[in-house]
N, C-alpha and C positions, 0 to 999 in steps of 0.2 A: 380191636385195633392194637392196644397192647400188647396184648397173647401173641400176635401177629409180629409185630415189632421184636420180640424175645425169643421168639421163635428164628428170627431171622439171624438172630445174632450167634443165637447158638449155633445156626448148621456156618456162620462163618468162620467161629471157633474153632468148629469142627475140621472145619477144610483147613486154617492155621496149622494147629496145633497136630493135624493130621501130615499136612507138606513138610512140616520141620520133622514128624519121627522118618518120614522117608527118606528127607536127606540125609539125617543123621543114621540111620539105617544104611543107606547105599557107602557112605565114606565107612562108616565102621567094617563092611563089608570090601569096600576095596582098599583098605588100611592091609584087612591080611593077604593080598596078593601084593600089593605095593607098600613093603615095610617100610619105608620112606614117609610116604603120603602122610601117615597116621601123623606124626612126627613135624610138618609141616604146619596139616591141620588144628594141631596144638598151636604152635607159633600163633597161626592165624588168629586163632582163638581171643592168646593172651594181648594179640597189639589190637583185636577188634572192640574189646572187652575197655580196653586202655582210652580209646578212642572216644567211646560214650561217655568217661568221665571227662575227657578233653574237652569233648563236646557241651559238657553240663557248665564247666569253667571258662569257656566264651561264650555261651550264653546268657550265662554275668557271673561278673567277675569277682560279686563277692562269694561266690563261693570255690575260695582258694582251697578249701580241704580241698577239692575234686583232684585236684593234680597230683596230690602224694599216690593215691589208689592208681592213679591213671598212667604218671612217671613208673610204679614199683610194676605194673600189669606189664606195658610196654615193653621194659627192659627185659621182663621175665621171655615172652614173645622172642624179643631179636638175641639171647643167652639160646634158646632152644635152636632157633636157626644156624644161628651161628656153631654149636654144636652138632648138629645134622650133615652142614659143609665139609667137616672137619676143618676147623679153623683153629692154628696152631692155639698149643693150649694157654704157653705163653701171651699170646696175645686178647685170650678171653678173659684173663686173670688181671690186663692191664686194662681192658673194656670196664670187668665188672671194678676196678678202684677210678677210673673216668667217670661211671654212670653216676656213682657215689658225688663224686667230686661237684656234678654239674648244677645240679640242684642248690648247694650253697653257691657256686659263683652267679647263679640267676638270684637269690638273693642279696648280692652284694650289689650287683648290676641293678635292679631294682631300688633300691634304696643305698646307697651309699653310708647313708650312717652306719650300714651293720654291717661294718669291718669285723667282727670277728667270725663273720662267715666265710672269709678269707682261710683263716686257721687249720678249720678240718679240708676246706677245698684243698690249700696247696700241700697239704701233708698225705693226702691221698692219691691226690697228683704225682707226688712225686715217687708215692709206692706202687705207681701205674708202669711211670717210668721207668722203673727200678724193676718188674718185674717183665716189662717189654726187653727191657736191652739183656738182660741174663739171659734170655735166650740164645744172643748171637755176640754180644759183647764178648772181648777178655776176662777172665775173670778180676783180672789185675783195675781195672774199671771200675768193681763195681763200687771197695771200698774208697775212694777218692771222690766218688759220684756222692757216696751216702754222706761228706764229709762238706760236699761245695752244696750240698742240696739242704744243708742244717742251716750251712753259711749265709746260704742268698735272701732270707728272710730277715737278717739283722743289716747286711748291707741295704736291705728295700728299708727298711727302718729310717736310715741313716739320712738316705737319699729324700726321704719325705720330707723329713725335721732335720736339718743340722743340727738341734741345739740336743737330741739324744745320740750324744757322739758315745755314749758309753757301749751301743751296740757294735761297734766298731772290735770291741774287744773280743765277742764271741766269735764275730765274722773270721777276725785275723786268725783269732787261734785256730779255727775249725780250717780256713784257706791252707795255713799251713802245711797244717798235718795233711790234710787230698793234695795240696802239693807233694810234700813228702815223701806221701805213701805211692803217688805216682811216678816219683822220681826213681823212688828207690827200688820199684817194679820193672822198669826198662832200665837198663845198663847203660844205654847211649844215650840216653835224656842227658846227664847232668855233664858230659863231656862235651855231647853238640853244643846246649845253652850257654859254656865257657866259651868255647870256639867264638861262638856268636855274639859275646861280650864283648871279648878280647877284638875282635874286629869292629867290633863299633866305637870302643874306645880309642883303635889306632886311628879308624875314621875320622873321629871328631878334632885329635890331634893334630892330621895333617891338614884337614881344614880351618883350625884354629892358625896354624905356624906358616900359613901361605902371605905373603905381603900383601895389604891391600896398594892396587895401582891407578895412582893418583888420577882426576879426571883430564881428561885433557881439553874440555869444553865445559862452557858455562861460569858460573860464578864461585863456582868452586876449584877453577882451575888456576885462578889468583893471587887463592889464597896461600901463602906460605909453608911448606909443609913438615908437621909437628916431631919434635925432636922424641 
């Protein structure tokens, strides 16, 4: 009954491991009529590969390694498709500083005490951003960007804790200067902003120097009017 038993398994093996070389056989075979396919079938590959580790990490939960092999597989998968599309390259370069970023902001999201997973996420972030917009931005952009994207991290500071006002300092100086450098990039910036001063000042002026007129109802109409 044994012999019988093992017998059986073998010719199921056999038929397994026999259907997989055929498939594998038939895609590698229409890989070279469809350059494409081969290309895809990789993708496939790496996000189905990503997926059993996924799968292993809700199944329970303590075993968190599974998602680094499963996140690193995955992205590798949606990098290859996304390259097969042609998808601007700029925009792969700000994908692959995102894919980076996501994984610390789920652990920040997850646990909140572990603020310094903040750190590498928005610095990576912002090298996403930064390599998204040089594609089609001015170039006049990019330096003022690199300057308010140092900055925004001491005003988040500030804005937490009032009482660490000394981040205030790095903020300003850095706002500055992307101001500045923004300014000083377009010609018509610091003329329009004068325009637009000067007329808010005269604004506030002539509604400062209008008479207020006196009620003519109520209890305040009584009352004698101040010299």
């Amino acid at each position: 009954m044994e012999t019988k038993n093992n017998n059986q398994s073998s010719i199921s093996l056999n038929w397994l491991w026999g259907s997989i070389l055929i498939v594998l056989g038939g895609v590698a075979l229409l890989s070279q009529f469809v350059p494409w396919f081969g290309e895809l079938l990789w993708a496939a590959v790496f996000v189905g590969a990503g997926a059993v580790f996924f799968t292993v990490y809700i199944r329970d939960r303590q075993h968190w390694w599974a998602l680094i092999p499963g996140y690193a597989l995955a992205m590798v998968g949606v990098l290859i498709m996304l390259a097969r599309i042609n998808f601007p390259g700029e925009f792969i370069g700000s994908f692959v500083m995102f894919a980076i970023a996501f994984p610390f902001i789920y652990v920040y999201m997850n646990n909140r005490d572990n603020w310094w997973a903040l750190i590498p996420a928005y610095a990576t972030s912002a090298v996403g951003v930064l390599i998204a917009i040089s594609g089609f931005a001015p170039e006049f952009l990019i330096a003022p960007y690199v300057m308010f994207a140092i900055a925004f991290p001491f005003f988040y500071v500030y804005v937490r804790n009032r009482e660490h006002w000394w981040a205030l300092i790095p903020a300003g100086v850095m706002s500055v200067i992307g101001a500045g450098l923004l300014m000083s990039s377009v010609e018509y910036v610091i003329p329009i902003a004068l325009i637009i001063l000067g007329i808010y000042l005269l604004g506030r002026q002539a509604s400062a120097g209008k008479p207020a007129i006196p009620p003519t109802t109520g209890p305040d109409a009584d009352k004698p009017p101040s010299v």
